[in-house]
Backbone as CSV, one residue per row, in Angstrom:
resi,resn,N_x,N_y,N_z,CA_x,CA_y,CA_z,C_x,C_y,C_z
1,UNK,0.837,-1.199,0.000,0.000,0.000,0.000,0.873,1.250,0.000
2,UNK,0.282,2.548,-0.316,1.018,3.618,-0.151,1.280,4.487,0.993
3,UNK,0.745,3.696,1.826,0.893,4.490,3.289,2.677,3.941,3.725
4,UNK,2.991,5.022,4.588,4.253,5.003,4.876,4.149,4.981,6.778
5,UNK,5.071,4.320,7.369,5.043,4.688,8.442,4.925,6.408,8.963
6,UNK,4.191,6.070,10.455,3.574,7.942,10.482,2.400,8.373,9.384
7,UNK,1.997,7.729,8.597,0.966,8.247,8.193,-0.681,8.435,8.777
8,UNK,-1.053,9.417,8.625,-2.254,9.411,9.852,-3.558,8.477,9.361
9,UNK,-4.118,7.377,10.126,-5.653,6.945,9.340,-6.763,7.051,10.764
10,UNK,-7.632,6.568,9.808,-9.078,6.977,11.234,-9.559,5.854,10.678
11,UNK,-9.950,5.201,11.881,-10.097,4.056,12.288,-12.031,3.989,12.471
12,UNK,-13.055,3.731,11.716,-13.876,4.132,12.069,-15.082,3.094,12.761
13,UNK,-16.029,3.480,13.958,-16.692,2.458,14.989,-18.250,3.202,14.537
14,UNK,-19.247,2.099,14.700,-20.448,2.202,14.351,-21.013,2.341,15.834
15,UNK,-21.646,3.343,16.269,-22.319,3.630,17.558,-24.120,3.468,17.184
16,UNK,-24.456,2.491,18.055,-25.991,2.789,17.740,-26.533,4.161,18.278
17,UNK,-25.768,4.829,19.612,-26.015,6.016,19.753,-25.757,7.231,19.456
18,UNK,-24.844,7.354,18.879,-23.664,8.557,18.591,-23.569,8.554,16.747
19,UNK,-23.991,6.819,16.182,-23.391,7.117,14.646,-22.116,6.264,14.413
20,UNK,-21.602,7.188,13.725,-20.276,6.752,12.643,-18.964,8.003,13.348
21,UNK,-18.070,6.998,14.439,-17.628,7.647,14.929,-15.738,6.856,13.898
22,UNK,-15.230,8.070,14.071,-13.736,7.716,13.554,-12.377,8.088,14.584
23,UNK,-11.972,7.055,14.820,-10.518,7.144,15.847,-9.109,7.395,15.170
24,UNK,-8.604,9.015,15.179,-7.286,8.533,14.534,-6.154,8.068,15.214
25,UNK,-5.472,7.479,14.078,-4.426,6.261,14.723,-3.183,6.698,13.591
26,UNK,-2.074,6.383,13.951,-0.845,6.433,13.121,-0.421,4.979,12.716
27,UNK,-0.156,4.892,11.466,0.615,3.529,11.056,1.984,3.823,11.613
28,UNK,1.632,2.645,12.427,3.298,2.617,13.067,4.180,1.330,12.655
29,UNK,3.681,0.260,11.537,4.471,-0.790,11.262,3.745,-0.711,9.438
30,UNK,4.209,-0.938,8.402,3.675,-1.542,7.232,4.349,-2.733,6.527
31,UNK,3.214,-3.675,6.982,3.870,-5.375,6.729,3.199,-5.833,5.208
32,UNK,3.480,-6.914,5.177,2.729,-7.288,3.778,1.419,-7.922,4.183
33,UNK,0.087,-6.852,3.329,-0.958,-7.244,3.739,-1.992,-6.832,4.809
34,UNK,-0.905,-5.860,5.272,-1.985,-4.948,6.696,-0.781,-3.880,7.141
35,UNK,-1.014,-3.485,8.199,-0.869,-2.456,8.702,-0.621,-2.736,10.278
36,UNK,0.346,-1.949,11.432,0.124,-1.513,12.499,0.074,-0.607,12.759
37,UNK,-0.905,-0.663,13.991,-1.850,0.971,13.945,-1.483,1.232,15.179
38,UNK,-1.323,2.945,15.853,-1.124,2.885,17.317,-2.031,4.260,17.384
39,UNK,-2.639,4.411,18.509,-3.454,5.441,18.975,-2.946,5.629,20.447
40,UNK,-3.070,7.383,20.542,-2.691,7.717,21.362,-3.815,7.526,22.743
41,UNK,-4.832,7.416,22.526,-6.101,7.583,23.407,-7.176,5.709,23.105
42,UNK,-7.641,6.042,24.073,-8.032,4.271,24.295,-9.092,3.911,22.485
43,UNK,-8.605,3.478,22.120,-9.748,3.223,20.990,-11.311,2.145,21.522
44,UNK,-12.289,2.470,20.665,-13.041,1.976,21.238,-13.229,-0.045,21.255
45,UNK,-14.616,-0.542,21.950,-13.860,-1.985,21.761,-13.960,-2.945,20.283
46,UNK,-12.833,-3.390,20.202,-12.530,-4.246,19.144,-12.718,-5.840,19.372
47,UNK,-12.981,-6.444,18.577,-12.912,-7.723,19.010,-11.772,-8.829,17.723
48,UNK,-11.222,-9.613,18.227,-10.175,-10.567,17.227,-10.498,-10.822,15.764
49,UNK,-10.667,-10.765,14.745,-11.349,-11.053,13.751,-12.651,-10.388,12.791
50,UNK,-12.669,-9.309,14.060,-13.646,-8.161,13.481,-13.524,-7.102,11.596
51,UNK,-14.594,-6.869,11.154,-13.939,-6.264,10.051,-14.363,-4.676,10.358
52,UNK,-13.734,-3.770,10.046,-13.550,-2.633,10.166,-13.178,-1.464,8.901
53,UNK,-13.495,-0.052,8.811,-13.280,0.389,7.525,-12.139,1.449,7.964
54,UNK,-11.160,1.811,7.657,-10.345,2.443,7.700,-10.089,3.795,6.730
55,UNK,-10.330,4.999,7.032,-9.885,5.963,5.942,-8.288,6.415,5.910
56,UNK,-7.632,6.987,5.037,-6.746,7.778,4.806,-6.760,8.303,3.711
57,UNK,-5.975,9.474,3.490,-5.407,10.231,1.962,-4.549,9.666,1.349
58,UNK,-4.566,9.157,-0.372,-3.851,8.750,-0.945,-3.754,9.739,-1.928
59,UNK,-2.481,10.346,-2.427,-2.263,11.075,-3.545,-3.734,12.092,-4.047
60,UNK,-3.955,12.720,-2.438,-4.737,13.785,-2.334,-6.154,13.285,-2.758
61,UNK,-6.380,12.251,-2.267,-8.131,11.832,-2.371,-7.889,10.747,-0.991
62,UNK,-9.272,11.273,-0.274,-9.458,10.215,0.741,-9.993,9.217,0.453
63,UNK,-9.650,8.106,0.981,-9.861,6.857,0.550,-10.690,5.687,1.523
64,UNK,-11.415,4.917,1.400,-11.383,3.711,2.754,-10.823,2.380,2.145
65,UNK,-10.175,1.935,3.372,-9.558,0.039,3.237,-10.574,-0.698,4.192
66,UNK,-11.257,-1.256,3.587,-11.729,-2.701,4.571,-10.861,-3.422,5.036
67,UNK,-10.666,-3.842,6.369,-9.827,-3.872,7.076,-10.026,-5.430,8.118
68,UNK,-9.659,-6.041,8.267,-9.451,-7.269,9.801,-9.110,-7.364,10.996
69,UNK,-9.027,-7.028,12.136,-8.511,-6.727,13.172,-7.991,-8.149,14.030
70,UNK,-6.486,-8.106,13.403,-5.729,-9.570,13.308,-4.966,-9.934,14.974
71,UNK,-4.975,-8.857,15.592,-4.344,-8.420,17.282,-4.471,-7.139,17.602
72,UNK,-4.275,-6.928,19.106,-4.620,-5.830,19.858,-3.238,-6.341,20.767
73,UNK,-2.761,-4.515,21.543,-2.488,-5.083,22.644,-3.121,-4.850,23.894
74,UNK,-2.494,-5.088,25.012,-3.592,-5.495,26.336,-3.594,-4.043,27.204
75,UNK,-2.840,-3.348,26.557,-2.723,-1.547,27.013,-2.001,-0.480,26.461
76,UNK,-1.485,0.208,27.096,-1.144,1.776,26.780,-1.385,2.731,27.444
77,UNK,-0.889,4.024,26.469,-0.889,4.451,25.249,0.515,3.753,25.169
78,UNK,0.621,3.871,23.684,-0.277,3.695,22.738,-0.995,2.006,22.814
79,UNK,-1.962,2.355,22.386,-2.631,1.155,22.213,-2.940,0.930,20.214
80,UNK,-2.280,-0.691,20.098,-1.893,-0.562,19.120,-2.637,-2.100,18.748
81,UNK,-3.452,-1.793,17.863,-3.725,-2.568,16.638,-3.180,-3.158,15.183
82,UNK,-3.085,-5.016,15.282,-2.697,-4.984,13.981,-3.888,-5.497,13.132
83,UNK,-3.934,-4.864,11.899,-5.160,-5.412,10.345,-4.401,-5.765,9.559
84,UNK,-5.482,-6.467,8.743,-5.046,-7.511,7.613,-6.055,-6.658,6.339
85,UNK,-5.550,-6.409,5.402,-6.754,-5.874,4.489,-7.199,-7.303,4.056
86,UNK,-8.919,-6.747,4.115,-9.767,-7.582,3.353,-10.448,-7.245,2.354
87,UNK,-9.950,-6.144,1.030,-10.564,-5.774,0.099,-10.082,-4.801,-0.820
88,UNK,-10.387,-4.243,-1.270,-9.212,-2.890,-2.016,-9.797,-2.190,-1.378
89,UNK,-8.252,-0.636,-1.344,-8.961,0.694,-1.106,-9.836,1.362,-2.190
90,UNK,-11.058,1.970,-1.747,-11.900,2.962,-3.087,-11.914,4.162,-2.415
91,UNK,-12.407,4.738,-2.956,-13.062,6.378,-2.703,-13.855,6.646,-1.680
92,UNK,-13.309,7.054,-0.755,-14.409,7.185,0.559,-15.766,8.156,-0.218
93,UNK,-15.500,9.229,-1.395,-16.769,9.744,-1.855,-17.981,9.193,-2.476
94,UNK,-17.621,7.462,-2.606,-18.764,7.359,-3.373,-19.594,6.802,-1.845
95,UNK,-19.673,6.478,-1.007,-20.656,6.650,-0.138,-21.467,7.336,0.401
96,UNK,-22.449,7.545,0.769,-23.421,8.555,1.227,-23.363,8.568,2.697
97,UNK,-22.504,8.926,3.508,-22.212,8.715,5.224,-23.400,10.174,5.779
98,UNK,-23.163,9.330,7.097,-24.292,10.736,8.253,-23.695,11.666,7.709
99,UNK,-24.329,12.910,8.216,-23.783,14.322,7.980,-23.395,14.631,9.354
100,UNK,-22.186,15.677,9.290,-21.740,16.090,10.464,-22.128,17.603,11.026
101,UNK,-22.269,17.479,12.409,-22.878,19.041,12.496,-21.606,19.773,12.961
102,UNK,-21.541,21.229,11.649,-20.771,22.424,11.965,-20.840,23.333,13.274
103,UNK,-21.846,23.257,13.419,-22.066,24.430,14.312,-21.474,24.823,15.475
104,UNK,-20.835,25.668,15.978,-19.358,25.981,16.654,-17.966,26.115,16.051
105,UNK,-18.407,25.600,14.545,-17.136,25.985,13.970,-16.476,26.837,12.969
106,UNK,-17.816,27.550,12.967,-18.013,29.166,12.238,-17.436,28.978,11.130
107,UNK,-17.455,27.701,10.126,-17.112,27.505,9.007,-18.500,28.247,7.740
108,UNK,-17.890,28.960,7.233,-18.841,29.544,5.981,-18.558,29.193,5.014
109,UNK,-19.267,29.747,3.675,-19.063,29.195,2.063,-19.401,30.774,1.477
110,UNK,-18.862,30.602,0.380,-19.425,31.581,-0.748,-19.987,30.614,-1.484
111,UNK,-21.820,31.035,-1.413,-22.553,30.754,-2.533,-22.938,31.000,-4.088
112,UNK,-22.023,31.120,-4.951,-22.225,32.154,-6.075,-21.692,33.534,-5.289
113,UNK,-22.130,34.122,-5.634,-21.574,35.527,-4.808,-21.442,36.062,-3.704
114,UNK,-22.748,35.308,-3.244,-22.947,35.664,-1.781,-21.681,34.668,-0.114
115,UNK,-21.242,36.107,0.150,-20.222,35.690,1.186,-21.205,35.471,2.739
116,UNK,-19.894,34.214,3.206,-20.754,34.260,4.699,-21.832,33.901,4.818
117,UNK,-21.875,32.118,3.869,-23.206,31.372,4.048,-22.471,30.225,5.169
118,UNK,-23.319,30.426,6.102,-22.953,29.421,7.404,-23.385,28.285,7.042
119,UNK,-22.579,27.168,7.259,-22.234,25.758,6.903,-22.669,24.716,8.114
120,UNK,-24.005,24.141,7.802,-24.648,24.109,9.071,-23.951,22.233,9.364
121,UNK,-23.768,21.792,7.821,-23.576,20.070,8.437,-22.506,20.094,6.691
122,UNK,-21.693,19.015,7.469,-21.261,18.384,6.161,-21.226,16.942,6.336
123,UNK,-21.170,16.200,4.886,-20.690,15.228,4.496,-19.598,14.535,3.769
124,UNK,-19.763,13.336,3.071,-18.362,12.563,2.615,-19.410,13.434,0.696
125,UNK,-20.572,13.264,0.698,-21.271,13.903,-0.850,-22.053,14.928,-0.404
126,UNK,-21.922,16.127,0.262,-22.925,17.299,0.195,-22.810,17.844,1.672
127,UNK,-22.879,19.107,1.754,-23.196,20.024,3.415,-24.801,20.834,3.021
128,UNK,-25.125,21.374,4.033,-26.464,22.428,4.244,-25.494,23.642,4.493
129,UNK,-26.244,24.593,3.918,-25.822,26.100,3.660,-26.975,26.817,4.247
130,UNK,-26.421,28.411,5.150,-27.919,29.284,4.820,-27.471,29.972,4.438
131,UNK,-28.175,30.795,3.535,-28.615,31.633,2.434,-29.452,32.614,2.646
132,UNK,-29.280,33.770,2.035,-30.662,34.919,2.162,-30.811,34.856,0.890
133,UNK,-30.453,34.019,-0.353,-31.195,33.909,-1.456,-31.634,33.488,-1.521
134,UNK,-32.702,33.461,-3.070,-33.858,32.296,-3.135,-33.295,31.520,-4.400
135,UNK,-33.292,30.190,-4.423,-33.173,29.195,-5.338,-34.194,28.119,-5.260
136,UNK,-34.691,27.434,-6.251,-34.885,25.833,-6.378,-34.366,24.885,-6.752
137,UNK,-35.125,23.715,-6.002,-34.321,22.468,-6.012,-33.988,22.028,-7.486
138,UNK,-32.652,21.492,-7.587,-32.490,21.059,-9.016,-31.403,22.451,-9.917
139,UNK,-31.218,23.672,-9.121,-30.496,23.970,-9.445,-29.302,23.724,-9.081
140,UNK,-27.972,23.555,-10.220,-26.585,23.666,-10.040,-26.441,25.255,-9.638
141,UNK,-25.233,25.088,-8.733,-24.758,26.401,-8.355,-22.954,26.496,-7.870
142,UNK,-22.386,27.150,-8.255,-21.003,27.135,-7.482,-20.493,27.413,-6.343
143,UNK,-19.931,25.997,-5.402,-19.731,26.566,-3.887,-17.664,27.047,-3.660
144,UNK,-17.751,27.954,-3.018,-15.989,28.089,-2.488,-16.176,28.013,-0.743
145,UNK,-15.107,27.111,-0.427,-15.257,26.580,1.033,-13.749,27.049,1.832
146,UNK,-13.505,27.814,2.356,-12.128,27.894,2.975,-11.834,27.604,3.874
147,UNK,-10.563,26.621,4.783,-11.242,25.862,5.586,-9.640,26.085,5.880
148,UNK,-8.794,26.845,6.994,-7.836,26.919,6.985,-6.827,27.546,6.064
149,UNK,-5.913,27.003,5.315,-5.154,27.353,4.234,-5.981,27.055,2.793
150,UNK,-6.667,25.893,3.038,-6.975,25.147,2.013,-7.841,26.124,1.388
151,UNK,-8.537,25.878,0.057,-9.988,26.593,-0.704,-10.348,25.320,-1.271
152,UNK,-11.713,25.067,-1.044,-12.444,23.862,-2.077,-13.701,24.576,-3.224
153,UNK,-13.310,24.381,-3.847,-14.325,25.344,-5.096,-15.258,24.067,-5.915
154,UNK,-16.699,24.365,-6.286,-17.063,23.278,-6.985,-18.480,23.154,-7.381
155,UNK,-18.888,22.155,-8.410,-20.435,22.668,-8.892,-21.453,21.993,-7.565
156,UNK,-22.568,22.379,-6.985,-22.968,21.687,-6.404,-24.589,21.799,-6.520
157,UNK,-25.470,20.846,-6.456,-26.649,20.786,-6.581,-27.927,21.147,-5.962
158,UNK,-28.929,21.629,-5.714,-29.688,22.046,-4.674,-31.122,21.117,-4.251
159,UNK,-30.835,19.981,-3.233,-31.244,19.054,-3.069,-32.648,19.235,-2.059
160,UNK,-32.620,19.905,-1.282,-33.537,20.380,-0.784,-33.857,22.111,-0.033
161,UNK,-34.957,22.372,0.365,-35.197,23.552,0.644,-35.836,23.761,1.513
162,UNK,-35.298,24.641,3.211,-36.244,24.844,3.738,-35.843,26.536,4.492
163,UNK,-37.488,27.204,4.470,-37.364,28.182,4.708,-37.084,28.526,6.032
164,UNK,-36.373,29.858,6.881,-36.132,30.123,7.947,-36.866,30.973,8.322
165,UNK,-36.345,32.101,10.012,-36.960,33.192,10.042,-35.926,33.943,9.296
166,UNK,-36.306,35.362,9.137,-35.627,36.745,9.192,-35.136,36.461,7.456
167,UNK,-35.709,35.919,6.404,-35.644,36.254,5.579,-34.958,35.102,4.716
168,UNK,-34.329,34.003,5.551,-33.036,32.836,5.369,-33.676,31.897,5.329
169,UNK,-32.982,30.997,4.263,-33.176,29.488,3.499,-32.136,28.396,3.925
170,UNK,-31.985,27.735,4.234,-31.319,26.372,4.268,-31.690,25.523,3.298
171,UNK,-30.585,25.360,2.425,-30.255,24.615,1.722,-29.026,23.580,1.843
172,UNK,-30.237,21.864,1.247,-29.225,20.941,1.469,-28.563,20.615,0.102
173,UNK,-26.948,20.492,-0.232,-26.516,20.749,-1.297,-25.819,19.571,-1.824
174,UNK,-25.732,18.863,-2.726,-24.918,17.553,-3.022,-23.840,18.147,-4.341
175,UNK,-22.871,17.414,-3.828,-21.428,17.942,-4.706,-22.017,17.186,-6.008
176,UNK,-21.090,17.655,-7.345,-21.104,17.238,-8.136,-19.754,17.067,-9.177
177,UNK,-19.317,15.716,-8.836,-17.495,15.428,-8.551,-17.532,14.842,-10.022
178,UNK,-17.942,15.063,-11.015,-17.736,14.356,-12.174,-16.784,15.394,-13.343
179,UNK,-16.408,16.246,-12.677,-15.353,17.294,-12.941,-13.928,17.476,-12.178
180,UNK,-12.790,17.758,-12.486,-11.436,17.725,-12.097,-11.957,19.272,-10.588
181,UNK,-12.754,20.204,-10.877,-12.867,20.975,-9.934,-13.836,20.368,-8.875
182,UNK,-14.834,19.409,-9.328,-16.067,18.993,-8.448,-15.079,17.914,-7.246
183,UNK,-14.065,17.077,-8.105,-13.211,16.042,-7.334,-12.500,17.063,-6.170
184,UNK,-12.327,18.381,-6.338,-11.582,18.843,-5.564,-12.451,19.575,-4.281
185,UNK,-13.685,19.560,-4.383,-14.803,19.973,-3.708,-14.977,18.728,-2.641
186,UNK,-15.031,17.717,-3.663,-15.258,16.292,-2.523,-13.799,15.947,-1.888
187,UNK,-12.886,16.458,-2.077,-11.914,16.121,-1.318,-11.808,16.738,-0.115
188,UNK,-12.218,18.341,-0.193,-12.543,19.175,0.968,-13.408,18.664,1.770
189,UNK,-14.927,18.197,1.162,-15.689,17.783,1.979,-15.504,16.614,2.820
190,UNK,-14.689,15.493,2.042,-14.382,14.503,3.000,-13.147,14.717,3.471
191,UNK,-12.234,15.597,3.877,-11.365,16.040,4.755,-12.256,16.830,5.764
192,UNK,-12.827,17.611,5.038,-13.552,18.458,6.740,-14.687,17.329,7.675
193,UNK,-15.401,16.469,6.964,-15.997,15.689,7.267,-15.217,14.685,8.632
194,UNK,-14.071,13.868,7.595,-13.856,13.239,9.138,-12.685,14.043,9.925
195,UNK,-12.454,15.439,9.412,-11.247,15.856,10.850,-12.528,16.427,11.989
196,UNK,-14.323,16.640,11.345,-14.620,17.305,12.457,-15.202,15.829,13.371
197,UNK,-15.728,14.864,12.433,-16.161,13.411,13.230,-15.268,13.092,14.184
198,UNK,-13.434,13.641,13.671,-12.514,13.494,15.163,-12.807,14.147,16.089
199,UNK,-12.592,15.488,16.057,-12.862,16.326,16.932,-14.077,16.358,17.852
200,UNK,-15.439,15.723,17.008,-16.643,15.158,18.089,-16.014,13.940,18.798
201,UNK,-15.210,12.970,18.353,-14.952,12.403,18.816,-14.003,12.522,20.209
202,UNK,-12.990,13.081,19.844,-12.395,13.793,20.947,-13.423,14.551,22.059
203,UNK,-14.122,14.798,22.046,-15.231,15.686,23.301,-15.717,14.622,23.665
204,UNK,-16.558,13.723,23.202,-17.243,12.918,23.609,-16.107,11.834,24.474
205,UNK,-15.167,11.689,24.136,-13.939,11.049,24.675,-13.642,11.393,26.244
206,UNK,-13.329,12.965,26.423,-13.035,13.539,27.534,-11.513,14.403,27.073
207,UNK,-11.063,13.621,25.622,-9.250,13.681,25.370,-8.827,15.141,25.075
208,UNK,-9.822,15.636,24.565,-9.892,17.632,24.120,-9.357,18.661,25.453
């Protein structure tokens, strides 16, 4: 695989209460056929033989590995996991995952022109925007997302519509990655997607 020792992945656990939670972990061994993983903070429970989905960035697209959970050890930190892949890596974008909620993280978009549309949820294919414009569903529109250093620019679709008070629309928006600029939209989205699923994760943890 192309991961190198030190490379960062998130390790991700299905909560019937919480969702689709992701643990990051560092490859700390690359053997033939899997991976050792070490986390600094207790990961959640695993069991011998379990299968598991793993994300990381490969040559600037996030990706998931279906994964085996071949040993554990009995403590830490680090507490360190070894997997066996059980499948190829694909595109973490072609899935449709929960949406994550922004809110506290004063992340905005430019909608077409309009600056300082608050970014209420994102996903691995689409976030909710508000808006003081009016659109309908089924229109394409161009989103720019700045998210740190980074900019994600890209066509995106207008999937649903609901009105607010004081004049504001929420709109739910689905990327549209079948373009070299749309791929670069979904790369933003599934980078902001699971660094903020960490960061919930981290609170809910106590580790923040």
């Amino acid at each position: 695989m192309a991961l190198k020792e030190g490379s960062r992945v998130f390790l991700r656990f299905d909560s019937p209460s919480r969702g689709q939670l992701l643990q990051l972990g560092i490859v700390r061994e690359v053997h033939d056929g899997g991976w050792t993983l070490a986390f600094e903070t207790r990961h959640h429970a695993v069991e011998i033989g379990e299968e598991k989905l793993v994300y990381y960035e490969q040559a600037r697209e996030f990706v998931q590995q279906p994964v085996r959970v071949d040993a554990q050890s009995s403590g830490g930190p680090p507490f360190v996991l070894s997997v066996k892949f059980v499948g190829d890596a694909v595109s973490a974008g072609t899935r449709d995952e929960d949406r994550v909620s922004t809110i506290g993280t004063a992340l905005t978009a430019t909608l077409e022109d309009e600056d300082g549309c608050l970014i209420q949820d994102v996903s691995l294919s689409g976030l909710a925007v508000i808006s003081t414009r009016r659109y309908h569903v089924g229109r394409c529109l161009e989103i720019a997302i700045r998210d740190g250093d980074e900019e994600y620019v890209g066509p995106v679709e207008i999937q649903s519509v609901h009105a607010l008070d004081g004049g504001k629309t929420r709109y739910g928006l689905l990327g549209v990655f079948d373009t070299a600029e749309g791929r670069n939209l979904q790369n933003g989205l599934t980078r902001m997607t699971l660094e903020i699923q960490q960061q919930h994760l981290k609170r809910i943890s106590g580790s923040s």
